[in-house]
LUMSE-702634 format. One record per residue: residue in three letters; x, y, z of N, C-alpha, C in turn; chain. Coordinates in steps of 0.05 Angstrom, whole numbers, padded with zeros to 5 digits. Layout:
(lumlum 'ALA'; (X; Y; Z); (X; Y; Z); (X; Y; Z); 'A');
...
//
This chain:
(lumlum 'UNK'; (00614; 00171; -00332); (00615; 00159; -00358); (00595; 00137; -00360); 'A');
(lumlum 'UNK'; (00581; 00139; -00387); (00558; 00121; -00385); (00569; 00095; -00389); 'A');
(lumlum 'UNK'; (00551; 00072; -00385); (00568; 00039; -00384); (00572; 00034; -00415); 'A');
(lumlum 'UNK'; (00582; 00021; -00422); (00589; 00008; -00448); (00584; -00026; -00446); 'A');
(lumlum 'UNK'; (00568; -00024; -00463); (00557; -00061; -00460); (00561; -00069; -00483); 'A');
(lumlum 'UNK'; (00576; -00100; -00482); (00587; -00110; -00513); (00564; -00113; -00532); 'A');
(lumlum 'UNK'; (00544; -00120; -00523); (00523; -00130; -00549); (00493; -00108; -00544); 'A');
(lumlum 'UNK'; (00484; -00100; -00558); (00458; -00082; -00564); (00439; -00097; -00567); 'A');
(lumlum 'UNK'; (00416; -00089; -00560); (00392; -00107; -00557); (00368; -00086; -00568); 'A');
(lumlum 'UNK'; (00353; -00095; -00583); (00337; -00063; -00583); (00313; -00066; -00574); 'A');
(lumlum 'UNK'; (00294; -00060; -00550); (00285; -00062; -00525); (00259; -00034; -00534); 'A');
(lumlum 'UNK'; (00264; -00023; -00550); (00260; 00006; -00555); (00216; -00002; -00548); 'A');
(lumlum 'UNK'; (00202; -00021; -00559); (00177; -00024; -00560); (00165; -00039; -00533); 'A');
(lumlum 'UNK'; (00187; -00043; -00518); (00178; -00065; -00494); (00173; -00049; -00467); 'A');
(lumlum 'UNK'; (00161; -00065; -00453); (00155; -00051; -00431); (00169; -00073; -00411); 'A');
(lumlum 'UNK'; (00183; -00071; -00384); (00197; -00084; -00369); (00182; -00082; -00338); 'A');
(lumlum 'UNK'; (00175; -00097; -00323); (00178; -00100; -00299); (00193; -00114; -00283); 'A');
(lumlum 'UNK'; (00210; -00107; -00258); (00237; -00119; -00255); (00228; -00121; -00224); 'A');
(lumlum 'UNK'; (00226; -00140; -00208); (00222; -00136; -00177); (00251; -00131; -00161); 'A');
(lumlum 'UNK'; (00248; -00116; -00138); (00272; -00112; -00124); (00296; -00101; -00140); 'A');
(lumlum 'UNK'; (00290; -00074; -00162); (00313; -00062; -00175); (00319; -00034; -00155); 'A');
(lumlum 'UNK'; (00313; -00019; -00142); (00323; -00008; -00124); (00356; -00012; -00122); 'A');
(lumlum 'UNK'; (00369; -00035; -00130); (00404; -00034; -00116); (00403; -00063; -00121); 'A');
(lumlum 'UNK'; (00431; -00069; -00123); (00444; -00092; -00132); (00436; -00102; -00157); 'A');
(lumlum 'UNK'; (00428; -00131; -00162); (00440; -00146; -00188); (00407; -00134; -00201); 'A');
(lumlum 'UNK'; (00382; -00133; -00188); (00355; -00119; -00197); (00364; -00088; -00209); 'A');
(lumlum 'UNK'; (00382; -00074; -00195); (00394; -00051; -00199); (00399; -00046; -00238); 'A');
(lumlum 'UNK'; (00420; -00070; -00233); (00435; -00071; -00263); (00421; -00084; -00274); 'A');
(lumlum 'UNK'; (00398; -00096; -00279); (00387; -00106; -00297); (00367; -00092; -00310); 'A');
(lumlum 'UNK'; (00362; -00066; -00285); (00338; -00043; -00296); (00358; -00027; -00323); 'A');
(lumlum 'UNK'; (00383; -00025; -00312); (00396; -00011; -00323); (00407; -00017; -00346); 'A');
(lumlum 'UNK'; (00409; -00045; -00349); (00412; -00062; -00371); (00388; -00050; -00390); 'A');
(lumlum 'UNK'; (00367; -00056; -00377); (00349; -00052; -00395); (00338; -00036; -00406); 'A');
(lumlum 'UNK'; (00347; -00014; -00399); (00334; 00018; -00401); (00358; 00025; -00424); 'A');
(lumlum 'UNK'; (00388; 00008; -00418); (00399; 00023; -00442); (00395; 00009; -00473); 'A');
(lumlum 'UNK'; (00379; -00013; -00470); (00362; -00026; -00497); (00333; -00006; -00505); 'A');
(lumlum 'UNK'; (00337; 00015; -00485); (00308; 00023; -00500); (00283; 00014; -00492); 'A');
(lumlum 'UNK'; (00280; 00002; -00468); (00254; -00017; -00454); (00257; 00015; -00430); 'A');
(lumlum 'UNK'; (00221; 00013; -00431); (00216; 00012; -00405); (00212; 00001; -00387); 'A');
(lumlum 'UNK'; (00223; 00010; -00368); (00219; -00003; -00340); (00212; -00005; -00320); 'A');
(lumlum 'UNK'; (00194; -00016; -00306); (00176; -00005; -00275); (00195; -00034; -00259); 'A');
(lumlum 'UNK'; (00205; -00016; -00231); (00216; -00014; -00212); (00190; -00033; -00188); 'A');
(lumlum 'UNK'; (00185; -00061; -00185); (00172; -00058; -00170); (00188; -00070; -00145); 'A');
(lumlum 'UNK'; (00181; -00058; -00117); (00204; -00053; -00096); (00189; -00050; -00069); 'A');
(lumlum 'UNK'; (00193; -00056; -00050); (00185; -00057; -00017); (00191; -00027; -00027); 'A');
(lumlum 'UNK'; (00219; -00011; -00022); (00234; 00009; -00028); (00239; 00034; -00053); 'A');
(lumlum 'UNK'; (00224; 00028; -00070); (00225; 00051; -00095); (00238; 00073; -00092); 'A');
(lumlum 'UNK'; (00243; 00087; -00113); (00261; 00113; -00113); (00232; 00125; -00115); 'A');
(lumlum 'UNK'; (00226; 00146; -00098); (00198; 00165; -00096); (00203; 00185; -00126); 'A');
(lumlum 'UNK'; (00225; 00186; -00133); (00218; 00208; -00163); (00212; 00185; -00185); 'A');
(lumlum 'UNK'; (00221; 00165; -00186); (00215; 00150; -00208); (00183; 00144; -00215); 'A');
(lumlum 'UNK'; (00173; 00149; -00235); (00145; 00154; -00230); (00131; 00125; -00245); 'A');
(lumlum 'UNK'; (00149; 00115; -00254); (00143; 00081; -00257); (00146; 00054; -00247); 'A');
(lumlum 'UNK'; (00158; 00071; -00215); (00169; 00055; -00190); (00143; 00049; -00170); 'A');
(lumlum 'UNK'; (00139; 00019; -00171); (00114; 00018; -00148); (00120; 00010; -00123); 'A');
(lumlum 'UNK'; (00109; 00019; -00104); (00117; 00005; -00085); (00094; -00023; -00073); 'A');
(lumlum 'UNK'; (00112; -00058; -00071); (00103; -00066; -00076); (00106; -00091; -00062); 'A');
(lumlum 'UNK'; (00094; -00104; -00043); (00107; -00121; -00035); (00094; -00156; -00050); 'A');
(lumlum 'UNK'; (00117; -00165; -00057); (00121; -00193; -00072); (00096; -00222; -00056); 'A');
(lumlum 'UNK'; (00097; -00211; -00026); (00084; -00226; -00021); (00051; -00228; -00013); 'A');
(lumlum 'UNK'; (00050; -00195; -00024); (00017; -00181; -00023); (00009; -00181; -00050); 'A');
(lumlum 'UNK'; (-00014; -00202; -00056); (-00032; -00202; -00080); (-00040; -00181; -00096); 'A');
(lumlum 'UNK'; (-00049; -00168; -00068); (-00069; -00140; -00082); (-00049; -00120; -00089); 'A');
(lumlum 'UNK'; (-00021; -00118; -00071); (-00013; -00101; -00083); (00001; -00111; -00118); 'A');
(lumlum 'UNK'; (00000; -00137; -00119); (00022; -00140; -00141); (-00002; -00130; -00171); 'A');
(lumlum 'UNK'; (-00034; -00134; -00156); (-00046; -00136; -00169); (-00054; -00106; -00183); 'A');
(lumlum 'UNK'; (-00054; -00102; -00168); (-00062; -00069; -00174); (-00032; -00048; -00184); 'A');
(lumlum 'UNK'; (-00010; -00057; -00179); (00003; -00046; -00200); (00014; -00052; -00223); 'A');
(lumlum 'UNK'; (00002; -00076; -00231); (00003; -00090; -00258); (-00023; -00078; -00281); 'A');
(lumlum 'UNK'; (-00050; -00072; -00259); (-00063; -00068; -00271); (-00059; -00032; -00281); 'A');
(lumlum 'UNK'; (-00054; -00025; -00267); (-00037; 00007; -00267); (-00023; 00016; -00291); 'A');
(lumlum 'UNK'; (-00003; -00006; -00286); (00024; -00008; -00303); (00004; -00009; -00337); 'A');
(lumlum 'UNK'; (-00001; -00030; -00337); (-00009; -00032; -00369); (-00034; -00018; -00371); 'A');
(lumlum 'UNK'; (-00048; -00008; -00367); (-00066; 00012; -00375); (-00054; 00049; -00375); 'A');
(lumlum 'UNK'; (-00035; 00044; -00370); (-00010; 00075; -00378); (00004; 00065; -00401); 'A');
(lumlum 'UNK'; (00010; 00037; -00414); (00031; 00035; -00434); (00012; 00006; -00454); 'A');
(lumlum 'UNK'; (-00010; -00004; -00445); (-00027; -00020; -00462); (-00008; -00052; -00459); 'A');
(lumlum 'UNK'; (00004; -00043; -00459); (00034; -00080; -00454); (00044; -00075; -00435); 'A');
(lumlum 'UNK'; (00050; -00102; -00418); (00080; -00113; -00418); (00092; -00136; -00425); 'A');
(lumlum 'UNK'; (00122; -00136; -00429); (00127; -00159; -00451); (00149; -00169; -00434); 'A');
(lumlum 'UNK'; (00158; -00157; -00407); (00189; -00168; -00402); (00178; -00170; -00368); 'A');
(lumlum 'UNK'; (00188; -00192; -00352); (00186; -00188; -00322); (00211; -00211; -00317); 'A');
(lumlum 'UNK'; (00227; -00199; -00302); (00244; -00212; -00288); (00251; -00209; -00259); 'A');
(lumlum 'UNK'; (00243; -00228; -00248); (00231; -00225; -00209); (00263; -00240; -00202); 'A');
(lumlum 'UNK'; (00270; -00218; -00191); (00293; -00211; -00178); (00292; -00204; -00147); 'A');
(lumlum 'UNK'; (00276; -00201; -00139); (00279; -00184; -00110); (00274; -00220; -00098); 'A');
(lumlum 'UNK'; (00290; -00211; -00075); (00296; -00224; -00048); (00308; -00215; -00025); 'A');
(lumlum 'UNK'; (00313; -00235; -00015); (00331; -00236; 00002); (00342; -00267; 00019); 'A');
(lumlum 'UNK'; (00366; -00265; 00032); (00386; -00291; 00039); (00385; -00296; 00068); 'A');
(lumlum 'UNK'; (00377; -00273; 00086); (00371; -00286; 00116); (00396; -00299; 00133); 'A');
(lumlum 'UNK'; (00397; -00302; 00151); (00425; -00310; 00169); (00431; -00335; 00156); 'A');
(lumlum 'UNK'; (00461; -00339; 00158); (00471; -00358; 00158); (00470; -00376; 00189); 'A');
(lumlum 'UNK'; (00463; -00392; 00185); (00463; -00417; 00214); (00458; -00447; 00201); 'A');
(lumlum 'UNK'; (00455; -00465; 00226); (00453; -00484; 00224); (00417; -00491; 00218); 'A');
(lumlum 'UNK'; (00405; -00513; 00198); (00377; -00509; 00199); (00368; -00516; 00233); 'A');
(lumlum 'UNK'; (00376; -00543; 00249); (00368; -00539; 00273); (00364; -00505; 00291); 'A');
(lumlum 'UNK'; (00387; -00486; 00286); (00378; -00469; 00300); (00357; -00448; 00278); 'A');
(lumlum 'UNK'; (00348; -00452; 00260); (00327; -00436; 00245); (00314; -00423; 00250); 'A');
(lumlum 'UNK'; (00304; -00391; 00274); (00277; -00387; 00266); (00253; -00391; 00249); 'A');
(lumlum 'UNK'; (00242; -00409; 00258); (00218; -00414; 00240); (00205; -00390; 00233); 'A');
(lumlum 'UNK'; (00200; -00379; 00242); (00184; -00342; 00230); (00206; -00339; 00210); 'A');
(lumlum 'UNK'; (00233; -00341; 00214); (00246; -00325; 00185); (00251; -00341; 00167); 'A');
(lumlum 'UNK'; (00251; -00365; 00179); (00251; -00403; 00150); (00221; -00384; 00131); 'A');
(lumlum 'UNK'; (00206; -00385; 00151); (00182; -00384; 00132); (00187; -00352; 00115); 'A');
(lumlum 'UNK'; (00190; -00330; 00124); (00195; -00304; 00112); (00204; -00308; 00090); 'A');
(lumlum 'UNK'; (00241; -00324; 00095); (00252; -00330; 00069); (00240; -00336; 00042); 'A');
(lumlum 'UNK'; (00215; -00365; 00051); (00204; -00380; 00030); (00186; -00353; 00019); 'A');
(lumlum 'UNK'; (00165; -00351; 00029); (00154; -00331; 00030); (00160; -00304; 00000); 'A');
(lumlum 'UNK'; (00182; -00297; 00011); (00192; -00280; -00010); (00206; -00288; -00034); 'A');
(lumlum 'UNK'; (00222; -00305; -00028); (00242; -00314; -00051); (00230; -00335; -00069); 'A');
(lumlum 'UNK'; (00210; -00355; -00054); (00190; -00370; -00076); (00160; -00368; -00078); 'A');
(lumlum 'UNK'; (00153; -00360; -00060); (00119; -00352; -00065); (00127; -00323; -00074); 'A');
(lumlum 'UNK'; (00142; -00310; -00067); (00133; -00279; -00082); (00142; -00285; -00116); 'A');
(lumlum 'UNK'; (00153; -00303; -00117); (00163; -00314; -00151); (00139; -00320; -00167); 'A');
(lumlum 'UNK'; (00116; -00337; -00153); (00094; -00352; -00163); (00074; -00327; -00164); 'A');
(lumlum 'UNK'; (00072; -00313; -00140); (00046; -00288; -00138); (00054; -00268; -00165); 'A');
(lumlum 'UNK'; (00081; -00265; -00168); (00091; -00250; -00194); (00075; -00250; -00219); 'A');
(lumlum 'UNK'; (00087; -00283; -00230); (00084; -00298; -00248); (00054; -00299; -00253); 'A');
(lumlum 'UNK'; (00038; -00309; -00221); (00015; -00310; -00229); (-00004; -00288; -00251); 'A');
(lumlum 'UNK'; (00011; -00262; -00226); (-00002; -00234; -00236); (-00003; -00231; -00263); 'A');
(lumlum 'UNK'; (00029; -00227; -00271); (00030; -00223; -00290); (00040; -00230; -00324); 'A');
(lumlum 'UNK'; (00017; -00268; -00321); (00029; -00285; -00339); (00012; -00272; -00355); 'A');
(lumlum 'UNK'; (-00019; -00265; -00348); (-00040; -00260; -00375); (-00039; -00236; -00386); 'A');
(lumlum 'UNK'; (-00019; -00214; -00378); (-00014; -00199; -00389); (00011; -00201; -00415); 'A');
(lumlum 'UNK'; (00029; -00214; -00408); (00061; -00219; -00421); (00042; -00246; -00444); 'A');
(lumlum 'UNK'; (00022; -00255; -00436); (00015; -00271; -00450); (-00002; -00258; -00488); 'A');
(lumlum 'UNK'; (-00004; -00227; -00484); (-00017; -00208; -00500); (00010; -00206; -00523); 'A');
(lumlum 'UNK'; (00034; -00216; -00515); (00061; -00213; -00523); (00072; -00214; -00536); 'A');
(lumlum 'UNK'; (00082; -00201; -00570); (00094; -00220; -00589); (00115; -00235; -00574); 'A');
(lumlum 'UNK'; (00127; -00216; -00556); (00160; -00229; -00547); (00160; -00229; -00514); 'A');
(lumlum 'UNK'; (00143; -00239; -00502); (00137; -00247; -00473); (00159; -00250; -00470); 'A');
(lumlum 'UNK'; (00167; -00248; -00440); (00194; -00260; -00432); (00189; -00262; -00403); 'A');
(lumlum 'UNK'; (00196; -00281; -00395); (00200; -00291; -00356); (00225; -00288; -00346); 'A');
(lumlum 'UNK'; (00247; -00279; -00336); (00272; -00289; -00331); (00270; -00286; -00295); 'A');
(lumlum 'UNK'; (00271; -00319; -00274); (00279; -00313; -00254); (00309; -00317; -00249); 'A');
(lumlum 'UNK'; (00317; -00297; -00227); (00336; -00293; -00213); (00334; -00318; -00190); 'A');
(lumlum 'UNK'; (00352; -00345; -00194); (00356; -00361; -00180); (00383; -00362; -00162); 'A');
(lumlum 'UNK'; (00391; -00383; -00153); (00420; -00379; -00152); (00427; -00413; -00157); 'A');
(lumlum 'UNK'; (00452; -00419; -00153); (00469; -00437; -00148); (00469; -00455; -00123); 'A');
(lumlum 'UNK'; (00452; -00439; -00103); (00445; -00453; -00070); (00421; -00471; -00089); 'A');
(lumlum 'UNK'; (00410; -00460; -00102); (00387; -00488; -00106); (00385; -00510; -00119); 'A');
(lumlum 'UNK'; (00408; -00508; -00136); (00424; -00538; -00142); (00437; -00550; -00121); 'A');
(lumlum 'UNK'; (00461; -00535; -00109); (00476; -00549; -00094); (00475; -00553; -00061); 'A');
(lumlum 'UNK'; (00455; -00539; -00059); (00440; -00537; -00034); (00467; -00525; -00015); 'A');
(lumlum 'UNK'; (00470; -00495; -00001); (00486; -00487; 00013); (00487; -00499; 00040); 'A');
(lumlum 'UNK'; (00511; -00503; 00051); (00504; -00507; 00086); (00500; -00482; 00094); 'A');
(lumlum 'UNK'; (00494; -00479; 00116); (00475; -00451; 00125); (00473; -00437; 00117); 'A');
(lumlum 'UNK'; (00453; -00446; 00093); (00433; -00432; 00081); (00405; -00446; 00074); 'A');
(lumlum 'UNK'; (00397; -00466; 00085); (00385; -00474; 00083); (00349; -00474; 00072); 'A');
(lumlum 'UNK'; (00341; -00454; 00084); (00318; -00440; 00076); (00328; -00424; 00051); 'A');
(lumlum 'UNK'; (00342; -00416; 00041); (00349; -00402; 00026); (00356; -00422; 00000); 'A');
(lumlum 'UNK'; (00372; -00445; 00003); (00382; -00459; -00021); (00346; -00477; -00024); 'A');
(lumlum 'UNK'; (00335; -00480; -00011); (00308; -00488; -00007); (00287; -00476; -00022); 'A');
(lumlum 'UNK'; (00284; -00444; -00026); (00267; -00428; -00038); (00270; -00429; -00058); 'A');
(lumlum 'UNK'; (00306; -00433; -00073); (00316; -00427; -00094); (00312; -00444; -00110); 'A');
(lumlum 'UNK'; (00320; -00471; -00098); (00310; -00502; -00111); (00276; -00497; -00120); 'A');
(lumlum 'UNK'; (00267; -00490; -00101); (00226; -00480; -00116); (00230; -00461; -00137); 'A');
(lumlum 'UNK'; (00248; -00446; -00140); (00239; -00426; -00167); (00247; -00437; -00189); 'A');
(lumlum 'UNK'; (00271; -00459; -00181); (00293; -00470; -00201); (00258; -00487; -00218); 'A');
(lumlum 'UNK'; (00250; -00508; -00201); (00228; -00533; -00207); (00200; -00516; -00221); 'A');
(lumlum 'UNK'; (00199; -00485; -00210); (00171; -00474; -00229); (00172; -00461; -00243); 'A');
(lumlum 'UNK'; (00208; -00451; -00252); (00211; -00445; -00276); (00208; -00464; -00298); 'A');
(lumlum 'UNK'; (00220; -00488; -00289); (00213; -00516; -00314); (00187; -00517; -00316); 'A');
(lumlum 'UNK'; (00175; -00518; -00294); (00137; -00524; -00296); (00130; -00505; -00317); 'A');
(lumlum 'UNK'; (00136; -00477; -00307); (00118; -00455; -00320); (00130; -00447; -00345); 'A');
(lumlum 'UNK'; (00154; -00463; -00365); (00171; -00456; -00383); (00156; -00477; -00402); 'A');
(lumlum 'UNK'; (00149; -00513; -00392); (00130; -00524; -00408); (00102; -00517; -00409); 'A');
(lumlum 'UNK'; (00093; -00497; -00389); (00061; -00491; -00390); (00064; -00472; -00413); 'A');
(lumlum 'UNK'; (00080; -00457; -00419); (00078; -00436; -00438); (00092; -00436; -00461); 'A');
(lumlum 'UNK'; (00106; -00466; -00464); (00117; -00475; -00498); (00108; -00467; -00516); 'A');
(lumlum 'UNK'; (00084; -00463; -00517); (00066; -00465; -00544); (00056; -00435; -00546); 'A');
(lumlum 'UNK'; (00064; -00422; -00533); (00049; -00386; -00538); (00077; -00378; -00538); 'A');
(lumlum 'UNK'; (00075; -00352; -00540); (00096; -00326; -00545); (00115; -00317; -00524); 'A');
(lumlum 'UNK'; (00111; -00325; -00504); (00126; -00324; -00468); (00149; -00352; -00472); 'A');
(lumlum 'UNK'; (00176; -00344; -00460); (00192; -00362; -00463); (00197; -00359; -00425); 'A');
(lumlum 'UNK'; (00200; -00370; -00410); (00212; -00369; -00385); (00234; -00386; -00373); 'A');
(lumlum 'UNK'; (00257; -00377; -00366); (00283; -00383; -00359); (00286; -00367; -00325); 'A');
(lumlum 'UNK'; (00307; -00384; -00331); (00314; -00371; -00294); (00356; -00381; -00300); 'A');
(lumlum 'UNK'; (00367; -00357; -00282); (00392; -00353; -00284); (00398; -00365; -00254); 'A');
(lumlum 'UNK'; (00424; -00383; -00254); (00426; -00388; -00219); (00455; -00381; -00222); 'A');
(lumlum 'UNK'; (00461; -00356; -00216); (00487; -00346; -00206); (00496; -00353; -00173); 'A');
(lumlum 'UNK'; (00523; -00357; -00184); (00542; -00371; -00165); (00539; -00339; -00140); 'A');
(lumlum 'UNK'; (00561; -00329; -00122); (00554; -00320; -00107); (00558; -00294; -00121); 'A');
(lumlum 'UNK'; (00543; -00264; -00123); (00548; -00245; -00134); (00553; -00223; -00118); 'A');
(lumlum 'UNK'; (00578; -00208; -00121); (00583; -00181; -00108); (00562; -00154; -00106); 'A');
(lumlum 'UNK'; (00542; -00165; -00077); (00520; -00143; -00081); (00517; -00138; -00044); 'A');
(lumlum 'UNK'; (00503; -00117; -00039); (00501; -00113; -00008); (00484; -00134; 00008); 'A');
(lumlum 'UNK'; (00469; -00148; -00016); (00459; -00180; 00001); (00487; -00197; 00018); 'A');
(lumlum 'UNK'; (00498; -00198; 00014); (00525; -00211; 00022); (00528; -00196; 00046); 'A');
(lumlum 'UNK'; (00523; -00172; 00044); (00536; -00167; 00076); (00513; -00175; 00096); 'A');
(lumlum 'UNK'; (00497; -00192; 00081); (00470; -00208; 00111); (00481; -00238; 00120); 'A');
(lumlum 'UNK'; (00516; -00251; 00104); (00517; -00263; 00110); (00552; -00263; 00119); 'A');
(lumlum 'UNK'; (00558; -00278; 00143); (00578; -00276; 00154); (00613; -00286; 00122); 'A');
(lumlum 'UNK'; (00624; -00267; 00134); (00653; -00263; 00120); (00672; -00300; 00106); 'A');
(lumlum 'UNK'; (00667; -00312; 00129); (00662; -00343; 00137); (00652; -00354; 00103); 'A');
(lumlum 'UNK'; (00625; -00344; 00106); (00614; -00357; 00091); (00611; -00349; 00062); 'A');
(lumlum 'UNK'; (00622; -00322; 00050); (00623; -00310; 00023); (00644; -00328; 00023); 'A');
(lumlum 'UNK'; (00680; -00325; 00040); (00697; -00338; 00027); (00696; -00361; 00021); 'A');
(lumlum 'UNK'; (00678; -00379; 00033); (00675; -00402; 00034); (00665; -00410; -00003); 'A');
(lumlum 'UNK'; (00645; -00393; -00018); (00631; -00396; -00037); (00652; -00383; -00054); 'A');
(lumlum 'UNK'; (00667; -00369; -00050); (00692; -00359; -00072); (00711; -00373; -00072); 'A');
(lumlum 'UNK'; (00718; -00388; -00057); (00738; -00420; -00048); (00729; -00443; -00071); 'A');
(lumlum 'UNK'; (00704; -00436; -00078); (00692; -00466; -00088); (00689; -00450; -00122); 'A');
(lumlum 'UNK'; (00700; -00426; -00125); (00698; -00424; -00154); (00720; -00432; -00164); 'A');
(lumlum 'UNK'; (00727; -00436; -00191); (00752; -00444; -00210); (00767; -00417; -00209); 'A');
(lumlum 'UNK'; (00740; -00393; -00217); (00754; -00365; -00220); (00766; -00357; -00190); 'A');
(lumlum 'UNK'; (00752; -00364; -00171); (00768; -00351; -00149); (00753; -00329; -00143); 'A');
(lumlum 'UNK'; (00735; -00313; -00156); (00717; -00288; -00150); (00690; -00292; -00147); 'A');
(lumlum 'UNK'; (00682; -00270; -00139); (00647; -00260; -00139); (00644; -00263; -00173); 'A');
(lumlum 'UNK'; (00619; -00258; -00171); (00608; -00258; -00197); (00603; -00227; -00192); 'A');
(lumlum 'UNK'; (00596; -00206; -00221); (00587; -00180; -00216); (00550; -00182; -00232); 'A');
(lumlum 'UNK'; (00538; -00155; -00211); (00519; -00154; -00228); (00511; -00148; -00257); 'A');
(lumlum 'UNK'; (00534; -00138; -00278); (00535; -00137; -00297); (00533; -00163; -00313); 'A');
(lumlum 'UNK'; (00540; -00174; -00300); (00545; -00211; -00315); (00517; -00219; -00319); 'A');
(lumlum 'UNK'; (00504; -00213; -00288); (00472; -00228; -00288); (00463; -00210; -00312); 'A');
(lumlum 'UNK'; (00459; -00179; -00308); (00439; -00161; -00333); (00449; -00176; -00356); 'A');
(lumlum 'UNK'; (00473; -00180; -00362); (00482; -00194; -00392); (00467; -00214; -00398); 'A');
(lumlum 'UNK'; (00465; -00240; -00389); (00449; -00264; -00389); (00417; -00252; -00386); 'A');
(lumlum 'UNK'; (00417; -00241; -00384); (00386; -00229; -00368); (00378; -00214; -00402); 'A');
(lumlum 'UNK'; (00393; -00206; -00405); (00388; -00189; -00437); (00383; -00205; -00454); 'A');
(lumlum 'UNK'; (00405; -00227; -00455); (00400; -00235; -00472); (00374; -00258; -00483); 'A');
(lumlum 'UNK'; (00372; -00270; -00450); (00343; -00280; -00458); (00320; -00268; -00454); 'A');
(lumlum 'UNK'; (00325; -00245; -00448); (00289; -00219; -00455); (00297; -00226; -00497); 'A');
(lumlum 'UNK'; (00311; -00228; -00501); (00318; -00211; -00542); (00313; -00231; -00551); 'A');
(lumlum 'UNK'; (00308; -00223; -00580); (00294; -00240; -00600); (00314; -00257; -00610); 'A');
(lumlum 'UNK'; (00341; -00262; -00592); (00364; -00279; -00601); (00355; -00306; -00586); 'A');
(lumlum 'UNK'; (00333; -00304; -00568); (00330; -00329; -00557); (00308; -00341; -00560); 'A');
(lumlum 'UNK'; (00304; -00360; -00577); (00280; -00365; -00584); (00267; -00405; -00580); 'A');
(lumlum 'UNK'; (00302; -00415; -00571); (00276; -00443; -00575); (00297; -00444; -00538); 'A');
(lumlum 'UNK'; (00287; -00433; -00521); (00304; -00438; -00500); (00276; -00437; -00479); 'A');
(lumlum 'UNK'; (00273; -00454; -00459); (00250; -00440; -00446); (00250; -00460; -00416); 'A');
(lumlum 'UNK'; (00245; -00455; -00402); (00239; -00476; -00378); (00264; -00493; -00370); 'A');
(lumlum 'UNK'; (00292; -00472; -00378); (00310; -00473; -00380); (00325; -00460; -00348); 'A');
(lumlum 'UNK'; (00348; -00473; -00343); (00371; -00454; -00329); (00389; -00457; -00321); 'A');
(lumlum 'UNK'; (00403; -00425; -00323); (00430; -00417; -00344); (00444; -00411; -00311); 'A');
(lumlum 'UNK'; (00467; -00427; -00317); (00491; -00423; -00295); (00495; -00395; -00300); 'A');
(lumlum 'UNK'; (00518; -00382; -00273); (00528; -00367; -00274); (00542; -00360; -00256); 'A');
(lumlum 'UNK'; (00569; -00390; -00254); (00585; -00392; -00234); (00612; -00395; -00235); 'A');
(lumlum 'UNK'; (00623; -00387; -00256); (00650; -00386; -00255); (00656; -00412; -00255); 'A');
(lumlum 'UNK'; (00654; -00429; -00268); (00663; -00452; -00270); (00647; -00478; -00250); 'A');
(lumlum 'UNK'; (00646; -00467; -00228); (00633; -00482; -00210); (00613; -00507; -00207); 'A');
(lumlum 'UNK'; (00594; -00497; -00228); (00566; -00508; -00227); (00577; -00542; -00241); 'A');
(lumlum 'UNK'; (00565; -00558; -00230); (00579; -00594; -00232); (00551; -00602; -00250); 'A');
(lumlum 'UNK'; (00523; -00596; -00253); (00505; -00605; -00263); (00483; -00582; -00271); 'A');
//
């Protein structure tokens, strides 16, 4: 049975690039978006090999981000939607015991692959009546997690260059926001010990995970022409939780 989503968005002229949609909350936001009528390119370490608008791509390689951007819009002339979603959360520990090789991996992916994105592909979304940025943040980068350190660390950088890069682009057609969901029910969670999910469902009002349906909802709504003076903005999504 196909999903049923409360509000319609009509997506039908846009073109979407979504990082790390392969599975989880990137998953449902392709899917979000594809049932507004957007297309959508899949960009992914991992792609689905039949999807033929799936690149494979890594966040923290220039050339590759570069060359399938340039790809991408010379098959469809636009794109108007990017929301960089792909990561990853890395062990839970103490920062004294840290691998430095995976402190740095973390950053690496979760906030320089945010900026290499953005970089790529601001001057294109910039061609845009209805540009749109939306990063995938979380709630570790306000409240900074205990072991998570590198991780509530990366998150806090996307949280600070979404505001940067939301007043760099006030004045043109690109609005950029970033969502910081509380902890969400996705297979990232199983990279971190049992300990530590309950620990972040302990500290909600609701008592639950968040689902990836929640994020695509918020995610929809600020790609649509319902959002218009919002920008360099970001939008909880914690069940009560979030204190600031």
């Amino acid at each position: 049975m196909a999903t049923t989503y409360p509000v319609h968005y009509d997506f039908s002229d846009r073109v979407a690039v979504v990082t790390g949609a392969s599975a989880g909350i990137g998953f449902a936001i392709s899917e979000r978006l594809k049932a507004c009528g957007a297309t959508v390119s899949n960009w992914d370490l991992a792609p689905n090999a039949d999807d033929p608008l799936a690149y494979r791509v890594d966040v923290t390689d220039t050339q590759s981000l570069t060359a399938a951007a340039a790809d991408l819009h010379k098959k469809f002339g636009r794109i108007d939607f990017l929301v960089n979603n792909a990561g990853f959360a890395g062990p839970t520990t103490e920062l004294w015991h840290y691998d430095p090789a995976i402190w740095q991996q973390i950053i690496d992916v979760n906030l320089v692959g945010v900026f290499n994105v953005c970089r790529t592909l601001t001057p294109y979304l910039l061609e845009s009546d209805q540009g749109r940025i939306v990063n995938i943040a979380s709630l570790a980068g306000k409240e900074g997690t205990p072991n998570a350190s590198a991780y509530s660390a990366a998150k806090a950088g996307v949280l600070a260059l979404t505001k940067s890069l939301g007043k760099e682009l006030a004045n043109s057609s690109v609005l950029a926001n970033a969502i910081a969901p509380a902890a969400v029910e996705t297979d990232l969670l199983k990279q971190m010990s049992a300990s530590h999910v309950q620990t972040m469902i302990d500290k909600s009002p609701m008592k639950r995970l968040g689902t990836v349906d929640e994020v695509a909802e918020m995610m929809a709504w600020l790609c649509s022409a319902a959002c218009t003076f919002n920008t360099g903005a970001i939008f909880d999504l914690s069940g009560g939780r979030a204190t600031y």
